[in-house]
C-alpha positions in Angstrom: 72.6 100.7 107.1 70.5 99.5 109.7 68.4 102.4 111.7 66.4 101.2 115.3 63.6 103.7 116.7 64.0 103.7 120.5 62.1 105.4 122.9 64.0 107.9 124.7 61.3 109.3 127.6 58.2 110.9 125.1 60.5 110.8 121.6 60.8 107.9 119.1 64.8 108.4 118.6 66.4 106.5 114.8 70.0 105.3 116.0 72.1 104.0 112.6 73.6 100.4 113.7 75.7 98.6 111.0 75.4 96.4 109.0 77.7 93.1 109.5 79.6 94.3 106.7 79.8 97.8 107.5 80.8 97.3 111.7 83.4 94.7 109.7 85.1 97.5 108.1 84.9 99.9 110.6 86.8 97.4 113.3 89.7 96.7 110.2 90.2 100.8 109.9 90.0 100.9 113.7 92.1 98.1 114.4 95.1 98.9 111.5 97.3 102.1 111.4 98.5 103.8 108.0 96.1 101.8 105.7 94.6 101.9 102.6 91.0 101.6 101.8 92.1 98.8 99.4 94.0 96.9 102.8 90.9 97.8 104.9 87.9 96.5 102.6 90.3 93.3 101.9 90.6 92.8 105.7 86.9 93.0 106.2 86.0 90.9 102.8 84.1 93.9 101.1 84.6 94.9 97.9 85.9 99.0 97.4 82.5 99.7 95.4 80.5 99.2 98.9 82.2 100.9 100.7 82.2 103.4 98.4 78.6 103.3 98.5 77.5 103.4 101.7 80.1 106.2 102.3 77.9 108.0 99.5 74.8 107.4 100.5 74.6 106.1 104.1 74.5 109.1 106.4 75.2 106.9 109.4 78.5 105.0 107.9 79.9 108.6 106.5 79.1 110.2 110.3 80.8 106.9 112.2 83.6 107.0 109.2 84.5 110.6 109.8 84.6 109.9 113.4 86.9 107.0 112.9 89.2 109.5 110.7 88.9 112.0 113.5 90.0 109.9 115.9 93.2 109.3 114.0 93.8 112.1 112.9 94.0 113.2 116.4 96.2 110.5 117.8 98.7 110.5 114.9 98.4 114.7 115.3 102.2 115.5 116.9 104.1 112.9 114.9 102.7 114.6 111.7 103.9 118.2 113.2 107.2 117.4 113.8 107.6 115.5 110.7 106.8 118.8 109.0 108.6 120.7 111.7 111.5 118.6 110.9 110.9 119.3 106.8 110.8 122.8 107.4 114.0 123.4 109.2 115.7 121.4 106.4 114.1 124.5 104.3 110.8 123.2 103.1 108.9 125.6 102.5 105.9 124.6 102.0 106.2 122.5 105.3 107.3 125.8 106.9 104.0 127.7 105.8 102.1 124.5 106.9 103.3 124.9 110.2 102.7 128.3 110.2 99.0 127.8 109.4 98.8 125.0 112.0 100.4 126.9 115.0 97.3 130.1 114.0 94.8 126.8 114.0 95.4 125.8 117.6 94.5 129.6 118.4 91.4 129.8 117.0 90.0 125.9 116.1 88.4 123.5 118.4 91.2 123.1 121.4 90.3 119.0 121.3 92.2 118.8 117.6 95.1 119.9 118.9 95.1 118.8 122.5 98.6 116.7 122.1 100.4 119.2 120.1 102.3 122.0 121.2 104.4 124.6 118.3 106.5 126.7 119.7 108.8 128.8 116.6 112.0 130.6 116.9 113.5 132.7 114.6 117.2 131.6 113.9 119.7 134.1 111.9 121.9 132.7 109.1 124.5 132.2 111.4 122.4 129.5 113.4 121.6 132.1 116.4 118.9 133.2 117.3 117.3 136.8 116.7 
């Protein structure tokens, strides 16, 4: 919650620092993989209703939050594709369409999101071959 002015050559710049509390929940989320909110607050020893909060109303922990998410999402990005790959050639179909929809996001979405992922589709016949 915490914003510093610093000069930056002839401009007063506001950077968001956090708070004790705040850079304690960010490090928990940082540090842990496939958690909870709940698992991530208890961790840092801050109740659910703050961090609810300051995601609500503090620009700076919602922008370094996101980031955080980002980040994840990005790392954990091809083991979620070929779960789904792996869904949708057991006939899931909505894990097929999914990966339908991802494969036209890497051709038209920010190439950094999908940097680690690569979707490549063949058809297969209903004899197993492919057409």
């Amino acid at each position: 919650m915490a914003r510093k002015t610093q000069k930056n050559g002839l401009q007063n710049v506001t950077v968001w620092e956090p708070s004790k509390k705040q850079a304690a929940v960010l490090e928990a989320a940082r540090t842990g993989q496939h958690r909870s909110v709940t698992a991530i607050c208890s961790q840092a020893s801050v109740s659910r209703k703050s961090f609810y909060a300051w995601l609500n109303d503090d620009p700076g922990f919602g922008d370094a939050w996101a980031s955080l998410w980002r980040e994840h999402a990005q790392k954990s990005m091809p083991l979620i594709v070929a779960a789904m790959v792996r869904k949708a050639v057991r006939g899931d179909v909505p894990a097929a369409r999914l990966i339908c929809e991802l494969a036209e996001a890497t051709r038209t979405s920010d190439p950094a999101v999908f940097e680690n992922v690569s979707i490549e589709v063949t058809f297969v016949g209903p004899d197993g071959g492919r057409q």
